[in-house]
C-alpha positions, -999 to 999 in steps of 0.1 A, spaced: -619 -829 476 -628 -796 491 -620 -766 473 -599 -737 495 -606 -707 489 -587 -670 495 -596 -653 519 -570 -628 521 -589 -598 508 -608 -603 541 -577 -594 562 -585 -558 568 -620 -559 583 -625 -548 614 -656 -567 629 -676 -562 667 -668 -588 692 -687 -591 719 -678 -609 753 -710 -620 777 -698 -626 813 -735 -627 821 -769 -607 823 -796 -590 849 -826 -575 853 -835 -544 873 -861 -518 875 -850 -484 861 -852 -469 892 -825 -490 908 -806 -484 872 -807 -448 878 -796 -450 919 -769 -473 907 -735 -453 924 -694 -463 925 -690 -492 941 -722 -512 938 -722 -546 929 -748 -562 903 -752 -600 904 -754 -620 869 -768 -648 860 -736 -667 858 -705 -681 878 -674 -672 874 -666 -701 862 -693 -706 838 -689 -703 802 -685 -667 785 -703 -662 749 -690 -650 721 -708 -624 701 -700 -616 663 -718 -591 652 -749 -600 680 -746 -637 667 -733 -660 688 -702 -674 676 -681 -691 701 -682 -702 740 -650 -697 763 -633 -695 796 -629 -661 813 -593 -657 818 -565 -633 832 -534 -625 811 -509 -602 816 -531 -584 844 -555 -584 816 -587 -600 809 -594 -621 782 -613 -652 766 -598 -685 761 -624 -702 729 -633 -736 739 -661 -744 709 -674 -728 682 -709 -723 681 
């Protein structure tokens, strides 16, 4: 039988997460010309999977979702 153990003492950490919608390339120039209102394609779908970053480790996958006129992630799997 598997021991539990108490984690309790780690209640207070605050920890970076990390939510990818998706990722690009461009040339510095076009970085650098970049003005209100431009658009930058990603590599990914709106409804494609969003990745969940713990301290730059992946941790989780989920669903990009709205909340409350809010965004947010909905977990699906751990990674």
């Amino acid at each position: 039988m598997a021991k539990e153990h108490d984690i309790t003492f780690l209640k207070d950490i605050t920890v970076k997460v990390t939510g990818e919608v998706g990722r690009t390339k461009k040339l510095f120039i076009e970085i650098i010309t970049l003005k209100e209102g431009d658009i930058l394609k990603l590599d990914k779908s709106t409804e494609d999977y969003v990745e969940l970053y713990v301290k730059d480790q992946l941790f989780a996958v989920g669903e990009l979702i709205v909340a409350n006129d809010k965004y947010g992630i909905r977990v699906v799997d751990l990674a």
